[in-house]
C-alpha positions in Angstrom: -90.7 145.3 76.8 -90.8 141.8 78.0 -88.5 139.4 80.0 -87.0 138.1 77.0 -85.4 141.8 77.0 -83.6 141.2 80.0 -80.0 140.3 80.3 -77.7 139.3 83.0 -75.7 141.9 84.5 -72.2 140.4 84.1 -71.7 137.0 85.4 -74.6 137.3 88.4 -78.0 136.0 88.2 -79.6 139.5 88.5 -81.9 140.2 85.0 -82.2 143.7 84.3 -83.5 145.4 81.3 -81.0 146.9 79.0 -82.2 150.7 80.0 -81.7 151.3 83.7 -83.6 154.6 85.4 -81.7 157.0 87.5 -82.6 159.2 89.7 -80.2 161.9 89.6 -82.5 164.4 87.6 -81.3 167.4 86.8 -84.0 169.3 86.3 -86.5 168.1 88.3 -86.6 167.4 92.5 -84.3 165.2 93.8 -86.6 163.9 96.3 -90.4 163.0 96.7 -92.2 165.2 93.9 -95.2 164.4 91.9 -92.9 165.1 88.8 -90.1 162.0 89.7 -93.1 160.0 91.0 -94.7 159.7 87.7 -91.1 159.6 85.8 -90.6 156.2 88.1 -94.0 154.9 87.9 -94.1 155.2 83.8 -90.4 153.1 84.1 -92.5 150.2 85.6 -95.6 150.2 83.4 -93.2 150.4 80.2 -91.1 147.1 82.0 -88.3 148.7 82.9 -86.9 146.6 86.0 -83.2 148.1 86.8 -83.3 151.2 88.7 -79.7 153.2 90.0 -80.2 155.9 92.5 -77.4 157.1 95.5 -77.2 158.3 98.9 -75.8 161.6 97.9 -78.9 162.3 95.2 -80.5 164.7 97.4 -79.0 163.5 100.6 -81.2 161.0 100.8 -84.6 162.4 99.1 -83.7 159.9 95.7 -84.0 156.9 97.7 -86.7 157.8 99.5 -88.9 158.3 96.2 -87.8 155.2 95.1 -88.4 153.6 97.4 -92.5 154.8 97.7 -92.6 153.7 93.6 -91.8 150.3 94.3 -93.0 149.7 97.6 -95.7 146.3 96.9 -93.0 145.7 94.1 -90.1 144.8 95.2 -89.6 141.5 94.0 -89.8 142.9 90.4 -87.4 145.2 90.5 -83.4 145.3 90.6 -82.1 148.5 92.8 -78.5 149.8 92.6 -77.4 152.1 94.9 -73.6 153.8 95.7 -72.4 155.0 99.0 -70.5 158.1 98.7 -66.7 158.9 99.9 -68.4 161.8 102.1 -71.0 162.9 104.8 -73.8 164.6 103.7 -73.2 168.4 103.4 -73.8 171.1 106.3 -75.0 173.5 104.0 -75.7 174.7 100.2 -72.1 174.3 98.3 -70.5 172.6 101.0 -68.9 169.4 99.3 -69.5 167.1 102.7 -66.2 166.4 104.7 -64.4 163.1 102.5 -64.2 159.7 104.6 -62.9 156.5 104.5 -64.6 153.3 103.5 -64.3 152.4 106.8 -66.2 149.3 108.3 -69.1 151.8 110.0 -69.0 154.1 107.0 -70.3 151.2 104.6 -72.3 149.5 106.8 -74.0 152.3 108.7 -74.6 154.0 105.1 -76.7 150.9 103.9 -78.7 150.5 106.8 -79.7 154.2 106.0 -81.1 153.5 102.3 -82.6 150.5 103.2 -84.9 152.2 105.6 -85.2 154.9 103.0 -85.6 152.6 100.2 -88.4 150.8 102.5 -86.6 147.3 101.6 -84.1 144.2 104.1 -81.7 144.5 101.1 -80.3 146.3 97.9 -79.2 144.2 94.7 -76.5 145.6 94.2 -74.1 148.2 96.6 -71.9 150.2 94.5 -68.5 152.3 95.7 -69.7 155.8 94.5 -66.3 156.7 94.5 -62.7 156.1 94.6 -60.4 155.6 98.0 -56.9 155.5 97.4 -55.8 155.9 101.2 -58.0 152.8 102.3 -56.5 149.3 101.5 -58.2 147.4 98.9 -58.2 144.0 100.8 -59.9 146.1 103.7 -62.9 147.7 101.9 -63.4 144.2 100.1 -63.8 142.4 103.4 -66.4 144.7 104.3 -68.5 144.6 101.4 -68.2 140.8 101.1 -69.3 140.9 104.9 -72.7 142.6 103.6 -72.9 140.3 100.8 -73.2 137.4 103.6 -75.4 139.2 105.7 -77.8 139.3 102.9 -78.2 143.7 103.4 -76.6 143.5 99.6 -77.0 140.5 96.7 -74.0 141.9 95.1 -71.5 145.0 95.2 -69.3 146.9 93.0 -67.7 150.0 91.9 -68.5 153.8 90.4 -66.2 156.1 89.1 -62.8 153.9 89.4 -59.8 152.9 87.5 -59.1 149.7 85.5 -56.3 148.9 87.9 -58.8 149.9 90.9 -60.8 147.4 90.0 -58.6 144.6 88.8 -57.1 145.1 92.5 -60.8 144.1 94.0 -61.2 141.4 91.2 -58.2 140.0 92.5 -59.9 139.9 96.2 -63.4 139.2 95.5 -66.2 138.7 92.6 -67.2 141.7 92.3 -70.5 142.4 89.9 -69.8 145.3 88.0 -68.7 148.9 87.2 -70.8 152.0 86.6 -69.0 154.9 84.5 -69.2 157.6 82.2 -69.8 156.5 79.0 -71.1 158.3 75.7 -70.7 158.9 71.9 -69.2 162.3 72.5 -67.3 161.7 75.7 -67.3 165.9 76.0 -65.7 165.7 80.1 -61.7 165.3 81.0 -60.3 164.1 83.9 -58.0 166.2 85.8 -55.3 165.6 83.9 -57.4 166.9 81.2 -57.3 163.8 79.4 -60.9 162.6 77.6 -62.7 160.2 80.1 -64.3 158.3 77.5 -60.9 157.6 75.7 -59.3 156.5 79.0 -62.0 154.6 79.2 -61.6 152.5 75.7 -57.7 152.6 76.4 -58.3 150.9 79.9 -61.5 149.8 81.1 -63.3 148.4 78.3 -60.4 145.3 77.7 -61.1 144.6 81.6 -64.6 144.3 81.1 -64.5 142.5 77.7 -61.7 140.1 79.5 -63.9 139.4 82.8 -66.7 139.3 81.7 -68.3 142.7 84.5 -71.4 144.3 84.1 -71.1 147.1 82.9 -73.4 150.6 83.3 -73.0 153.5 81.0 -74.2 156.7 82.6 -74.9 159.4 80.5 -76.1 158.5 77.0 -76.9 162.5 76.1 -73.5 163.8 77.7 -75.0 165.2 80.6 -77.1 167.2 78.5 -74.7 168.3 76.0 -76.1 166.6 73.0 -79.6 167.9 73.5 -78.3 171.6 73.2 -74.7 171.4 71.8 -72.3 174.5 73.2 -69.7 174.3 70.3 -69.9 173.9 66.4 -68.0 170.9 66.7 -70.5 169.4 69.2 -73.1 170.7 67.2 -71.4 168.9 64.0 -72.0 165.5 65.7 -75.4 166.1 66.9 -76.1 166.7 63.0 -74.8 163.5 61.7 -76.6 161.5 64.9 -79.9 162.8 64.2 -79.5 162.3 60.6 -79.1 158.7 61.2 -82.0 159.2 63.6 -84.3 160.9 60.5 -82.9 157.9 58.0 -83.8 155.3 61.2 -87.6 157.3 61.7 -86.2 157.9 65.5 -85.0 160.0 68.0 -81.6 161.4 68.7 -81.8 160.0 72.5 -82.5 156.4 70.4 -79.3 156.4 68.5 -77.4 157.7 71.3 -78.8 154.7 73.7 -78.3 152.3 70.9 -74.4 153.3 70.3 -73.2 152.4 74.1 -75.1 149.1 73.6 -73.5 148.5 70.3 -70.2 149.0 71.9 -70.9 145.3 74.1 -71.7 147.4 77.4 -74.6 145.5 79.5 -77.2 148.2 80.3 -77.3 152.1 79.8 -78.1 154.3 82.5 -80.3 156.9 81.7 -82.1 160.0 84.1 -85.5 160.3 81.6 -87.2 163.3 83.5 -90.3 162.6 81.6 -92.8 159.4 79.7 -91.8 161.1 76.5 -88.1 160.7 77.4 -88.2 157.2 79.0 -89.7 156.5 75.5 -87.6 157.7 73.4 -84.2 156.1 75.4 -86.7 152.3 75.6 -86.6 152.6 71.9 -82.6 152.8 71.6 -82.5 149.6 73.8 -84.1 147.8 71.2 -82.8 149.6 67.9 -80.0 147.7 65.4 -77.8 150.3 63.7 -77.0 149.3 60.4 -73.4 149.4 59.0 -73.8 152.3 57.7 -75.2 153.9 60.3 -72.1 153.2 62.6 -69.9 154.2 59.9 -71.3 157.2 59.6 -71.2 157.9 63.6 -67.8 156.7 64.0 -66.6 158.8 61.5 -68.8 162.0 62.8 -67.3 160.8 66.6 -64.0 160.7 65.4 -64.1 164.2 63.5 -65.0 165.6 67.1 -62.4 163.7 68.9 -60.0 165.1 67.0 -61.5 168.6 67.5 -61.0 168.0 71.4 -57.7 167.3 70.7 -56.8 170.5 69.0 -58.5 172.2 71.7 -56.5 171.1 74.3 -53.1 171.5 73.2 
């Protein structure tokens, strides 16, 4: 990967490559283990320059190993990070007691994973996730206040709603969302309405309109496309790694390569290993032919449609 991979994440001057690196593994330690170290460091020799992590991966231990990987590198890297709704939980399977975005809240928060994240300031400070009882105009003033203080270059939001975030829009220039985003769009809200179509319905003329950057977490459906659970799942698996064989790649490829072929900025992705940082590097870069979006639009829609009759 080279520079001239790099795009601008909405209408800022930050280049990031089109693959950014999480750190909320799921398999391996969220926190300062040889395994993440090495996940991190391959990211950086393969060019990758956009990396997400969050105060709540770990409580803490994400940022921290992040922070040792580029530590002498700072300059070359773009780091995202999201302050969460909650305090840190008192023990295992306790949620964390919810908070406000209050003024201390998101403020005190960053100054934490700056220290952990051994930098003066973040690229980007994200809203991990929503607030209803806060006003908007309040939160905004904040986060534009860390903006001028230089601790953030820019700030945004995680896990909103289109009107959410035409409301900060309308108060500030905000960089960017991060949200689900996926070929099989397998979760529901609580409504139990599909997130990704809510998504197409809502968010995606916003960002389309405005211009936002946009990250797409989850290109393998939080796991569900590597091991399908249901023969409709398993159905579309089939037909992406058939354009996978026809293409002489991976299913992780295609499935990176659809979420940039629907005009989203960057795909977030949380390889736990070289041979997975690989494969989704390769998707970054991969055209799908007509035929090969015909054939997965037709194969997404065929599950859609299953989900449908499933939840009626």
């Amino acid at each position: 990967m080279t520079t001239s991979d790099r795009v601008f994440l909405g209408q800022t001057d930050l280049q990031v490559s089109r693959l950014c690196q999480g750190t909320a593994f799921r398999h391996l330690p969220r926190a300062d283990s040889p395994e993440a170290l090495a996940v991190l460091h391959h990211c950086l020799d393969q060019g990758i320059n956009f990396f997400d992590t969050a105060q709540a991966y770990g409580w803490g231990g994400a940022e921290e190993v992040l922070g040792r990987v580029v530590a002498g590198r700072r300059d070359e890297v773009v780091l995202c990070t999201k302050v969460p709704a909650s305090l840190a939980p008192t023990s295992d399977g306790d949620p964390g007691e919810r908070v406000r975005y209050t003024r201390a809240h998101l403020t005190d928060r960053l100054e934490e994973s700056l220290r952990r994240l051994r930098t003066d300031r973040v690229d980007l400070y994200l809203l991990h996730h929503r607030d209803a009882g806060t006003p908007p105009e309040a939160i905004a003033e904040v986060m534009e206040g860390l903006v001028q203080a230089g601790k953030t270059r820019y700030w945004g939001v995680s896990n909103h709603r289109a009107a959410e975030v035409e409301a900060f829009l309308a108060l500030a220039p905000i960089a960017g969302v991060e949200d689900y985003y996926n070929i099989a769009g397998s979760h529901c809200d609580e409504a139990g309405r599909s997130r990704v179509e809510i998504y197409e319905e809502e968010m995606l003329p916003l960002l389309r309109r405005t211009g936002l950057g946009c990250l797409a977490f989850s290109p393998m459906d939080t796991g569900l496309l590597v091991r399908p659970n249901d023969p409709a799942l398993a159905a579309l698996v089939a037909a992406i790694d058939q354009v996978a064989a026809d293409l002489g790649t991976a299913r992780a490829a295609i499935c990176v390569a659809w979420v940039l072929h629907q005009g989203l900025t960057c795909v977030l992705a949380g390889a736990e290993s070289a041979a997975h940082v690989n494969a989704n590097l390769q998707g970054t870069c991969l055209q799908l032919p007509a035929d090969a979006r015909a054939a997965l639009d037709q194969a997404r829609r065929t599950y859609r449609a299953s989900q449908q009759e499933q939840r009626m």
